[in-house]
C-alpha positions in Angstrom: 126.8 139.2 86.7 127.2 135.4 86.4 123.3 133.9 86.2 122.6 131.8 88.3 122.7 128.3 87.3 121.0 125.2 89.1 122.8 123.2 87.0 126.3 123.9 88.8 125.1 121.8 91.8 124.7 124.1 94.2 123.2 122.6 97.1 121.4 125.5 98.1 118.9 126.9 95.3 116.1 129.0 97.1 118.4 131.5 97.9 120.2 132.0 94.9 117.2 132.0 93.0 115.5 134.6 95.2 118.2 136.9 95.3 118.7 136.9 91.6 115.3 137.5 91.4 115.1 140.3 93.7 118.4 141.8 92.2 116.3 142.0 89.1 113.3 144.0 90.5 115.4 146.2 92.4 117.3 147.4 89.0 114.1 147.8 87.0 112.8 150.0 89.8 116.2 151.9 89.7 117.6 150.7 92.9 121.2 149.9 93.0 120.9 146.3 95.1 124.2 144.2 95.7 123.2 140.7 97.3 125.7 138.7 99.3 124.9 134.9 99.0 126.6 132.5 102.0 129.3 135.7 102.9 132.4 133.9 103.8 131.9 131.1 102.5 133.5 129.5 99.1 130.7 129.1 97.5 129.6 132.3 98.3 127.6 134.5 95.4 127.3 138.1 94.4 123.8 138.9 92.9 123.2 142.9 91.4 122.0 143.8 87.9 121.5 146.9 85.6 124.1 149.6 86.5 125.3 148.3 89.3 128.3 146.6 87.6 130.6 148.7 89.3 130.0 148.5 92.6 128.4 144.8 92.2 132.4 143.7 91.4 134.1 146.2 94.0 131.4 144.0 96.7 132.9 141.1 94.9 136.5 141.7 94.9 136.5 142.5 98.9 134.1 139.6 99.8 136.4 137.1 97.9 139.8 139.0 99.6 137.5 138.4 103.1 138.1 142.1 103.4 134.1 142.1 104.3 133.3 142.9 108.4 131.5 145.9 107.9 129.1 144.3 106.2 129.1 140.6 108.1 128.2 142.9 111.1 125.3 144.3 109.7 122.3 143.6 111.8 119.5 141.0 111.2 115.7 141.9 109.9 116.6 145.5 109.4 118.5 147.5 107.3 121.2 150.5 109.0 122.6 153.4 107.4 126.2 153.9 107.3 128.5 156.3 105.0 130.2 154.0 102.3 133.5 155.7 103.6 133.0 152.2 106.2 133.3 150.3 103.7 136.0 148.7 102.1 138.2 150.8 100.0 137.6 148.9 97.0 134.1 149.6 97.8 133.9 152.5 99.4 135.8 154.1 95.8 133.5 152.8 93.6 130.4 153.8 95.2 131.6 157.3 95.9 132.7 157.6 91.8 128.8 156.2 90.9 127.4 159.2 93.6 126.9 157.2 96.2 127.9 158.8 99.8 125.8 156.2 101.9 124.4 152.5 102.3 121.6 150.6 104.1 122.9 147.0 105.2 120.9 144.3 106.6 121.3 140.7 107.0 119.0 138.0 106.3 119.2 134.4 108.4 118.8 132.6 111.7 122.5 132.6 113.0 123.1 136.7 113.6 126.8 135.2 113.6 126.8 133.7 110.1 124.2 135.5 108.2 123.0 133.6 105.3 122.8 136.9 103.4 124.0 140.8 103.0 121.9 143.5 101.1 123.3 146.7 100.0 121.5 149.2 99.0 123.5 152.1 98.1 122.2 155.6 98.1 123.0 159.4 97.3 122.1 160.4 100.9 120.8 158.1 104.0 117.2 158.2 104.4 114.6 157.3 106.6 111.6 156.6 105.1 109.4 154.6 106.6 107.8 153.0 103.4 111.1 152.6 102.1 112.6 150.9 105.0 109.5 148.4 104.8 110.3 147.6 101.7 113.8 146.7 102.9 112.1 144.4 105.8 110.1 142.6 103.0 113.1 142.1 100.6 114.8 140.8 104.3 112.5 138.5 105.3 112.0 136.7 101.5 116.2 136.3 101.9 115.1 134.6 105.3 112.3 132.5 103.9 114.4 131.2 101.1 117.3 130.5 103.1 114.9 128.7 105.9 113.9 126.6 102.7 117.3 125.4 101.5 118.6 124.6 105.5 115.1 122.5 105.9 116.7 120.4 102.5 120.3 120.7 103.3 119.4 119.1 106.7 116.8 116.4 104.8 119.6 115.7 102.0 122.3 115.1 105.1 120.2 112.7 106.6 119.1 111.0 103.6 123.0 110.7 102.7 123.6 109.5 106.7 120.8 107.0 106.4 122.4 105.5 103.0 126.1 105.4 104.2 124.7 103.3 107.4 122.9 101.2 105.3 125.8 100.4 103.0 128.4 100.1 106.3 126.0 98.3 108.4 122.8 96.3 106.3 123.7 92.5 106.9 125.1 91.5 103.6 125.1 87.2 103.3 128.6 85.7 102.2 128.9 82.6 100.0 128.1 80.0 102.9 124.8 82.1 104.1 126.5 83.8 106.8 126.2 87.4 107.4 129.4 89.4 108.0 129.9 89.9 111.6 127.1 87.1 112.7 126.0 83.6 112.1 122.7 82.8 110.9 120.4 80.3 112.6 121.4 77.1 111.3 125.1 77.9 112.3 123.8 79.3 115.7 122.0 75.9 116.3 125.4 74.0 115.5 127.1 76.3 118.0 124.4 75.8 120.7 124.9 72.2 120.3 128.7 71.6 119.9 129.3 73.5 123.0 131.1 71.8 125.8 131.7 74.7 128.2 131.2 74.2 132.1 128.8 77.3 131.9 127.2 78.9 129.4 124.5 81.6 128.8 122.4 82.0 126.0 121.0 85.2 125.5 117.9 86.3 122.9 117.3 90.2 121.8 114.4 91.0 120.4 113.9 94.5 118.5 110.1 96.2 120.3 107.6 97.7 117.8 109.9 97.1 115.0 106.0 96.1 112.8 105.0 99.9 114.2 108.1 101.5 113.1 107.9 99.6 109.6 104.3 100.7 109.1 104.8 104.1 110.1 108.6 104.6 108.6 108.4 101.6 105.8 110.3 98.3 105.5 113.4 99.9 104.8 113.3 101.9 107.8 112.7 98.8 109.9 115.4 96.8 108.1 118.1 99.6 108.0 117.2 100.1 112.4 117.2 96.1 112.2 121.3 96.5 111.1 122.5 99.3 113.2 121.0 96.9 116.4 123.5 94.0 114.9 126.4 96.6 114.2 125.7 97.8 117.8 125.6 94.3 119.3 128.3 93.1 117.5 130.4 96.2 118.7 129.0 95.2 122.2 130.3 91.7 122.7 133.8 90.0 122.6 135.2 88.3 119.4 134.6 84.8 120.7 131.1 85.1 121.3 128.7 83.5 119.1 126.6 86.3 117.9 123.6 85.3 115.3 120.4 86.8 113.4 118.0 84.5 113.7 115.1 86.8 111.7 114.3 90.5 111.2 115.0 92.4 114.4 116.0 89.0 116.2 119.4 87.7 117.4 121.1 85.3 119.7 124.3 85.5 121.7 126.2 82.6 122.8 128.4 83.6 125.8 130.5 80.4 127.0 132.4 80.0 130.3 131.6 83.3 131.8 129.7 83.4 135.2 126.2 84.6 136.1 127.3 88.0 137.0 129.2 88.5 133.9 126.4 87.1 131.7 124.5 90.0 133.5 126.3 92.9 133.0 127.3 92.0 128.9 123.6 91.7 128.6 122.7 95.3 130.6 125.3 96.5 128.5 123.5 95.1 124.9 119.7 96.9 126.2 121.6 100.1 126.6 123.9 99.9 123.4 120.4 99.2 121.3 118.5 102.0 123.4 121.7 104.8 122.7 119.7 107.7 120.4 119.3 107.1 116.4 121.2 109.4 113.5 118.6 111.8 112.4 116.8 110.1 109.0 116.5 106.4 110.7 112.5 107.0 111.5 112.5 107.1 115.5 114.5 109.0 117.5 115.8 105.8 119.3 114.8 101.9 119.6 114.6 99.5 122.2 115.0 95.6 123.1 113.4 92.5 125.1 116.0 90.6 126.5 116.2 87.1 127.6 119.0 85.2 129.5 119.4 82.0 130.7 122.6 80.9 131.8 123.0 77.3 133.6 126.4 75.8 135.0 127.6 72.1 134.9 127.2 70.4 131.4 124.7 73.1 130.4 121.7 72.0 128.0 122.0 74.5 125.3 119.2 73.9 123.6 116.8 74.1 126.9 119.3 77.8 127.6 117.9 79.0 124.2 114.4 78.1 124.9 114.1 79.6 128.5 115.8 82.7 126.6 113.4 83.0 124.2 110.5 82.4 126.4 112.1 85.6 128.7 112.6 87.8 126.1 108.9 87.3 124.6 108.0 87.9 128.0 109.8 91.2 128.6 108.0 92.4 124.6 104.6 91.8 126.2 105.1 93.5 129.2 106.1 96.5 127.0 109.6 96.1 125.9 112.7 98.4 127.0 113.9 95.2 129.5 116.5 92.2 130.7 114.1 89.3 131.8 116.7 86.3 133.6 114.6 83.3 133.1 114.5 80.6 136.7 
């Protein structure tokens, strides 16, 4: 048998580790044990020591030909006797040349459909004693624990990987002029407030709630990294000519010439809802919200007065709790 080496990169180690393990005890009591790691899978493994070479590689050459039902059946928690006629020939011939005329199967996992382990224990006769066939349970329910454990760090491992892709994709990153790609920043926002000459405008200020909570109970990183998936979201949200800006941590603007009140209305229902949709597992809370403000003025607009009406709403809407579209009068 190939040892098992953590060194390969398996992503899974637990279970290897404890089947190679148990592989171990079972031949120094004088059990013959064949463990199936991950059955149908690629990377599968197949774990039995001390005389068991023979029937360890016939287990081995049907699992890799997929030629392995009548043991992916096998039922979880418990072991079952069956003759090792059932089994594949390849199996079935060298068992029956070793003595064997039986085998207890069980599975070991939470998905009865994709067990994340087979034992075989393969016996002169079927038996059906009830210390024995704790003993089984026991061996079962360590495969289950160790397979538990690598799932709980496969699932941590994906969402560390998800949270580091979104903040490579999404994090604001400043170009040469001290823009950010996809927005303006505050002093180009201001210049866009002030050269704009549309017969309606609406400004309109998002503010990220509790995004101070979520840094002290996720960290800094978590608050920045939520801070760039609500740009990448807004972003997505509005047209390409609107004048989309960071203006700090967690804060933007939006610039929205010659579109009515109505329309104004419905793009900024549509920005609460885009920043409210659920988080990617990994990114702290399960989901963030917004304060909105909009002003929106027709007939040589005052921009400048538009952004401070807007701002003055959406500090409103964060004191009254967040989650909200305040229009300013």
């Amino acid at each position: 048998m190939t040892p098992f080496d953590p060194a390969q990169g398996l992503e899974r180690h637990a279970l290897d580790a404890a089947a190679q393990a148990i592989a171990r005890a079972a031949a120094v009591a004088g059990e013959t044990l064949v463990l199936i790691v991950r059955p149908g899978h690629e990377d599968h493994r197949v774990y039995g020591e001390g005389g068991n070479g023979v029937v360890r590689a016939a287990v081995s050459v049907a699992e890799a030909a997929g030629n392995a039902r009548t043991w992916t059946d096998a039922p979880v928690g418990y072991s079952i006797a069956r003759s090792v006629s059932s089994l594949p020939a390849v199996v079935c011939d060298a068992a029956e040349q070793s003595g064997f005329r039986a085998v207890h199967i069980a599975a070991a996992g939470a998905d009865p459909e994709r067990p994340d382990c087979i034992a075989l224990w393969f016996v002169e006769e079927a038996d059906t004693d009830p210390e024995v066939e704790e003993r089984r349970r026991e061996t079962v329910q360590i495969l289950a624990a160790a397979a538990h454990r690598d799932a709980r760090q496969a699932e941590q491992a994906a969402a560390e990987q998800r949270t580091a892709a979104l903040r490579e994709n999404i994090e604001t990153v400043a170009d040469a002029d001290g823009s950010v790609a996809g927005l303006v920043d505050a002093e180009a926002f201001a210049l866009a407030l002030e050269e704009c000459e549309a017969d309606q405008a609406t400004v309109v200020v998002i503010e990220l709630d509790q995004l101070d909570a979520i840094a002290e109970s996720h960290g800094a990183d978590a608050a920045q990294a939520l801070a760039a998936e609500a740009a990448s979201r807004l972003r997505a949200t509005c047209r390409g000519s609107d004048v989309l800006a960071t203006l700090g941590t967690g804060r933007f603007g939006l610039l929205l010439a010659d579109v009515d009140r109505a329309t104004a209305l419905a793009v900024s229902k549509r920005l609460v809802a885009a920043v409210a949709e659920p988080l990617e597992p990994g990114l702290g809370p399960e989901a963030m919200t917004a304060s909105v403000g909009l002003a929106h003025q027709s007939g040589m607009p005052d921009t400048a007065e538009l952004f401070d009406s807007a701002s003055s709403a959406a500090a409103s809407g964060h004191r009254s709790g967040g989650d909200r579209l305040i229009v300013a009068s």
